[in-house]
N, C-alpha and C positions, 0 to 999 in steps of 0.2 A: 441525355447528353449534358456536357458543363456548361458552363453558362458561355462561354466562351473556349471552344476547340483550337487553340493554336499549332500551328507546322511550318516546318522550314522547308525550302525546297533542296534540293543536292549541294548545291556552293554555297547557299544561308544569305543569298542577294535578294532575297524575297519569302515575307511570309503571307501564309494564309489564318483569316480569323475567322473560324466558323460560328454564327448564334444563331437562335431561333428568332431573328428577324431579318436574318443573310448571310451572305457571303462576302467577305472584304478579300485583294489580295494588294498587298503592300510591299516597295522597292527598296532594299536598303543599301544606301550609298553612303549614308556614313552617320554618325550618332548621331545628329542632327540633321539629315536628311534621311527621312522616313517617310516613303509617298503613296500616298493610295491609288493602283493605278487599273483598278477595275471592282464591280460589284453586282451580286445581283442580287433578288429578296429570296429568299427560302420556302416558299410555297411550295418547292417538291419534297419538305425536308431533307436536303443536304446531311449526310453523317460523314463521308469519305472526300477530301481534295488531295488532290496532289499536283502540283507543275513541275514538268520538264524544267529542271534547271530557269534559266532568262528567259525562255523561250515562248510564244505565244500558247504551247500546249497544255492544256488542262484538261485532268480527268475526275470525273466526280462518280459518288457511287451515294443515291439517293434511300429512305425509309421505303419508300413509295414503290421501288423497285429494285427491292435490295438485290439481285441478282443481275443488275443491269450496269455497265460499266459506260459513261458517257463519255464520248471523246468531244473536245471542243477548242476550235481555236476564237481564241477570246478574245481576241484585238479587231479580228475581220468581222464576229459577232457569227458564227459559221455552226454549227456540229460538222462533223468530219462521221461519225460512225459509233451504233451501238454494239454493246458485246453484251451477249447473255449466258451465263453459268448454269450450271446445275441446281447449287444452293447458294446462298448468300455470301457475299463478299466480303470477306474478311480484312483484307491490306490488299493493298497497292504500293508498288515498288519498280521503277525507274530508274534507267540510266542514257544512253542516247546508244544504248546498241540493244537491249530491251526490255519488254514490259513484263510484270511479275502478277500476277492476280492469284490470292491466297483462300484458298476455301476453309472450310474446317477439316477435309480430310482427303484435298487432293490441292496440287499448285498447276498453275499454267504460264505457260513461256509464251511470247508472242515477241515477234520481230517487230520492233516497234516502229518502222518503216513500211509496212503494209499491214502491219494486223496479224498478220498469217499465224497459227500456232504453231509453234516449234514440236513441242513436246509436253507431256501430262504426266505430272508425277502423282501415281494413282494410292492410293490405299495407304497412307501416310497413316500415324498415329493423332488419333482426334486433336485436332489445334485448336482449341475452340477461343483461343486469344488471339490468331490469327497472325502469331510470331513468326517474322521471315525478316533476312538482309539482306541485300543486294549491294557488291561492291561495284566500284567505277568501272572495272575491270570483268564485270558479270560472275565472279563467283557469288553463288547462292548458298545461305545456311538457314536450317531450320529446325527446329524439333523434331524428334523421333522416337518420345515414350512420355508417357503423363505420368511416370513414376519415377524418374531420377531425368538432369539436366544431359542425357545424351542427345547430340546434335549430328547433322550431316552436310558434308559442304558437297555442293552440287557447280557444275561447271555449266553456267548456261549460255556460255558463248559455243562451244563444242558439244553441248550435251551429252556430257561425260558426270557418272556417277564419281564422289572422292573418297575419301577418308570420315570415321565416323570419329567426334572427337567426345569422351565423357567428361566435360569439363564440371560437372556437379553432381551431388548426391541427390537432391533435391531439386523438380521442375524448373526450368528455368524461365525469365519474367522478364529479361531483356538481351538482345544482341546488338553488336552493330561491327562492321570493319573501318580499316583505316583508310581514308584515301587511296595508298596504292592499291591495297586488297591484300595485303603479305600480313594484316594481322589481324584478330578478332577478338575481341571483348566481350564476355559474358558476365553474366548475373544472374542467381536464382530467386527463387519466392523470398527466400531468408532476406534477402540483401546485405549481408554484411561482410560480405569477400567479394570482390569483382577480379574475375582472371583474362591474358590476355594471351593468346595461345600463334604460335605460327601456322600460318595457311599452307607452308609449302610441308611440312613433317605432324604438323598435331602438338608440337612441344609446348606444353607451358614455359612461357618467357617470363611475365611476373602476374605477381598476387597483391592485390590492394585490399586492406583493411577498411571498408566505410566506418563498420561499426561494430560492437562487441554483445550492448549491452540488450539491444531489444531488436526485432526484427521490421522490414520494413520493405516496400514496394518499391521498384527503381521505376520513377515513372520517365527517366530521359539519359542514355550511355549513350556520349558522340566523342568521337575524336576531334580532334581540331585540324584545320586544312593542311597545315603541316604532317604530321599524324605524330606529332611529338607530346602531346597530351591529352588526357582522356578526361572527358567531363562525364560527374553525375549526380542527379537530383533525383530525390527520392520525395516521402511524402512527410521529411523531417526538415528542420528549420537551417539545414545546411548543404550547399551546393558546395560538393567536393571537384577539385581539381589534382589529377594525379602526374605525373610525370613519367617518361616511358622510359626505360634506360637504353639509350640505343646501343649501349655496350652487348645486351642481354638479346637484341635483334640478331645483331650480328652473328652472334656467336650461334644464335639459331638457326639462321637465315645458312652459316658455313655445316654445321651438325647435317642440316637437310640435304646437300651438296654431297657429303662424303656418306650419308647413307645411299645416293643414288648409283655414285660412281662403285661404292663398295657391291651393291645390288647387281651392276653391270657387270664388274669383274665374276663374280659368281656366277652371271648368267654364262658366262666364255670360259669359264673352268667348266663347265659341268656339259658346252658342247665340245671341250676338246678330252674332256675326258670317255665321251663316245666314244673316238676316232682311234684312240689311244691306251694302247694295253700297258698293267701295273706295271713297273718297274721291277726287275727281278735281283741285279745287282749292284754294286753301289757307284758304280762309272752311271750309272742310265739313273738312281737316284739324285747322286748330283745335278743331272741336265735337267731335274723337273721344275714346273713353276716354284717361284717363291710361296710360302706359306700367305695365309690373309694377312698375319700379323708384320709383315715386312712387305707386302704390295701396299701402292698408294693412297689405294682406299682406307687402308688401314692405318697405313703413318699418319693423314688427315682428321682421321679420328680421335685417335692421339694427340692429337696436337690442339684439335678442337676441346675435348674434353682437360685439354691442360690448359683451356685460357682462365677459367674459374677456378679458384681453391673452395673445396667446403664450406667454408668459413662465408664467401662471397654470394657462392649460391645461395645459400639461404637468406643472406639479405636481400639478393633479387627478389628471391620469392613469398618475402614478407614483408612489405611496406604497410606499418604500420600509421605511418601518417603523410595527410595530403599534403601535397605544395603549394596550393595555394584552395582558399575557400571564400564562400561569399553567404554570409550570415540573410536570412530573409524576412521581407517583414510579414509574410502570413504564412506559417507552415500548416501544413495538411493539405496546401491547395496542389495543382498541380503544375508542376515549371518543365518546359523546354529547353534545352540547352544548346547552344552553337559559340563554338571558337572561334573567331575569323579574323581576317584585317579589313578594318575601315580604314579608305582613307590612308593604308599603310601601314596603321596601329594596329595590333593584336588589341583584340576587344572581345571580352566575353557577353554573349547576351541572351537573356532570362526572357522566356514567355512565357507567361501566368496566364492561368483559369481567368484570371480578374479580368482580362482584357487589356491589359496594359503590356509595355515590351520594357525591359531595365536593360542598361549598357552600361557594365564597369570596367574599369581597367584592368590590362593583366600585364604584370611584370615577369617576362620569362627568366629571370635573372634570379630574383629574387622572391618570387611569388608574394605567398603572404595571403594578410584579406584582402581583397580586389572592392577599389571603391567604386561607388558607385558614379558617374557621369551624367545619364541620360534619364528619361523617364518618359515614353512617350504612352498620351489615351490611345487607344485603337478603338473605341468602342462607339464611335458617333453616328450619325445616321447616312443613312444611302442619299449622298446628295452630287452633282457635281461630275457624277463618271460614267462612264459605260455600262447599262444595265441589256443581259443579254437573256431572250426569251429562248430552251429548250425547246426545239422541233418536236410535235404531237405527231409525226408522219406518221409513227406505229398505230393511234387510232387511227387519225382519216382514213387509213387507205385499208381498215380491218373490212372484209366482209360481213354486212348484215347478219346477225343471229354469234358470230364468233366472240369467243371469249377475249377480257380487256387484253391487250396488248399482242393479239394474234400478230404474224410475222407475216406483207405478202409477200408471195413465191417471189419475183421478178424481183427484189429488192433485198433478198437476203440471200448469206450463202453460210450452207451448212458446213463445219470441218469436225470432224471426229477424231476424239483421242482414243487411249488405251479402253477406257469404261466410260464416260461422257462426251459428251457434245456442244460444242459453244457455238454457239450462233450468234452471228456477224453481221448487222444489220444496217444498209447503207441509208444515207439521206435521200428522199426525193431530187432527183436530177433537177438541177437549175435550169428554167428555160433558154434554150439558146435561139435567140432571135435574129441573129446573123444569116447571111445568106447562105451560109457554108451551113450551119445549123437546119435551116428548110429544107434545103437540100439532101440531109441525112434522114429528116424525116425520124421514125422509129427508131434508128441505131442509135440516136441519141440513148436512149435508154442503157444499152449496152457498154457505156462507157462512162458507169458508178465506178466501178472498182477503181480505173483508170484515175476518175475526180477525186476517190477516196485515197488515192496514192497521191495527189498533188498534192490534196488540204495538207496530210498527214505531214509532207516534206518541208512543205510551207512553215508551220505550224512548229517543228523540231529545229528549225533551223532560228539559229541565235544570230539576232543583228549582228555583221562585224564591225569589231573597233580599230581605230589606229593602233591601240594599245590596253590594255588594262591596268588601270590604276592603282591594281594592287602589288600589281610586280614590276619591278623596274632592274634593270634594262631591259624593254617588249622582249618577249621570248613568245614561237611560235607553241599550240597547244594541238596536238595530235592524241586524235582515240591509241590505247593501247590494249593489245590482249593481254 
């Protein structure tokens, strides 16, 4: 591991700093407020965090038990519940509709409101970088061949298989989507083309030039909260910033549209052509449907394909240089990237291997090199906060003679996919010393799952605010499919 593991959570209001002496996780509210608002030491070796957006939820995924997924809400000092794989746990991926567990060679959906697994996507092509994305909106994409960048986007809100997109010749080394989910970002092992394709058709929209001259690792492709620019940092001495051309959206976003409706009219030519014998003379010619090339689908077509001239597409589809970039002062190490508004400002901010966080400026106007602002340590010792002990319930309560981390019956519950099995392992029930508790006696027991649906809810649910300070006038925020 680095000397320092940095990650953003889904809005970039909080990172995590993993090292081999802990766990930090830290609030960011603005260049200058940078707060550390939990930690704990790393004696189970920590490799994997991830938090639910603001939310008190944290999941960890330990050396110690690389196949075990810890859930925790970390402000009550709580576990909520374990989950055990097959093999080892590759990524973790989050949104507040659900959770993503990536193996090497199968994925698992779980409702992140109870745990439950959705669905197993079995016999995948070996991930063994354990490359997945997960948009806000729950489309899924992930690799599907170790010999060229082909990709599939998976719908894990419906559990619907999509479109396979070959966005590279060559393996691909990073994904991500945008905000709303209408677009996606690749990059292969090469690094030196980054392409951004539409979620609703498969269409490449544009093509970014990193680099020409030598090949390189992307070790961080994020869009920014708007999803009007795309950030990436590689393992060269420059953090590029691209620009999206909403014109080249649109025109894809409408392309997608009129391949659906043209699909649909096809579909209703070809049931009225059941019903309906050839035409034999030219009175009964006359009365037939329009040809495709004068139905609407087709005029839209048309019309879409005539917003670009040759001349334009191409330039879409070749930007050869960024908009704005940010020079570094240690390349080879490894940086983080997040777009966001602090405080209202667009601010771009760099997490390094070092341990440290940079916050520079970005001019959407004018781009350019973005200076630097901020500079905050992350790297100090556990002093001052909430240090939270892992529940051992799995040994106490193993049977004499059984192997470490036996499961007991009463406390676990088995669910079964296509070809494996995750098990679901709840906390030791809290005593309840109340009179309604005595009363229940035994059935207390019976009502883990119950507790484990509370923490869970508890745990996802984000403080409300009056307002959010980053957007002004308060506007209400609603899940969307």
């Amino acid at each position: 591991m680095a000397a320092y593991q940095m990650n953003f959570n889904q809005d970039f209001t909080s990172l995590s700093v993993l090292s081999a002496s802990g766990l930090r996780l830290f609030s960011i509210a603005g260049q200058d407020k940078v707060e550390e608002i939990f930690a704990k030491d790393n004696t189970e070796q920590i490799r994997i965090v991830e938090r639910l957006f603001n939310s008190s939820l944290v999941v960890l995924v330990t050396a110690q038990k690389p196949n075990c997924l810890k859930m925790l809400h970390f402000k009550k000092k709580q576990d909520i519940c374990n989950c055990f794989y097959p093999s080892e746990i590759l990524c973790v991926r989050m949104n507040r509709q659900r959770l993503i567990v990536c193996l090497a060679e199968s994925i698992h959906i779980h409702d992140i409101r109870d745990m439950k697994i959705l669905h197993s996507i079995e016999n995948i092509a070996p991930n063994e970088l354990g490359l997945c994305a997960l948009s806000l909106n729950s489309h899924l994409a992930f690799p599907i061949s170790q010999t060229s960048g082909e990709l599939r986007i998976f719908n894990a809100n419906k559990l619907r298989t999509g479109m396979t997109i070959k966005a590279h010749d060559t393996p691909l080394s990073a994904l991500n989507f945008s905000p709303s989910g209408s677009l996606l970002a690749t990059a292969s092992e090469r690094g030196t083309v980054i392409r951004v394709f539409c979620v609703k058709n498969g269409q490449r929209v544009q093509e970014f030039r990193r680099g020409v001259k030598r090949c390189v690792r992307i070790a961080s492709l994020v869009f920014a909260a708007g999803g009007d620019f795309l950030c990436a940092s590689s393992n060269t001495e420059t953090v590029h910033v691209f620009k999206i051309d909403t014109r080249a959206v649109e025109t894809a976003e409408l392309k997608a549209i009129a391949e659906v409706a043209a699909k649909s009219e096809s579909n209703a030519k070809e049931a009225n052509a059941d019903t309906k014998t050839v035409p034999t003379t030219a009175e009964e010619a006359s009365s037939s449907p329009p040809s495709s090339s004068g139905s609407w689908g087709g005029m839209l077509s048309k019309a879409v394909s005539s917003l670009l001239l040759p001349s334009q597409v191409s330039d879409v589809l070749a930007q050869d240089r960024a908009f704005a970039t940010v020079v570094l002062a240690q390349p080879g190490l490894k940086h983080i990237c997040a777009l966001t508004r602090l405080q209202k400002e667009l601010r771009l901010l760099i997490a390094c291997e070092d341990g440290f966080l940079y916050i520079h400026e970005f001019n959407a106007e004018r781009g350019g090199v973005c200076k630097q602002l901020a500079v905050h340590d992350l790297r100090g010792a556990l002093e001052g906060v909430i240090e939270l002990q892992l529940s051992e319930s799995v040994l106490k309560t193993s049977k004499p003679g059984a192997p470490t981390g036996a499961l007991p019956q009463q406390s676990m519950t088995l669910l079964k996919s296509c070809a494996a099995s995750v098990l679901i392992e709840n906390p030791e029930p809290v005593p309840d010393n109340s009179y309604a508790g005595i009363l229940k006696g035994e059935q207390a027991d019976a009502m883990s799952d119950s507790a484990k649906f509370r923490k869970l809810c508890d745990a996802i649910d984000t403080p409300t605010k009056l307002y959010d300070e980053r957007q002004f006038p308060p506007v209400a925020i609603a899940a969307q499919d």
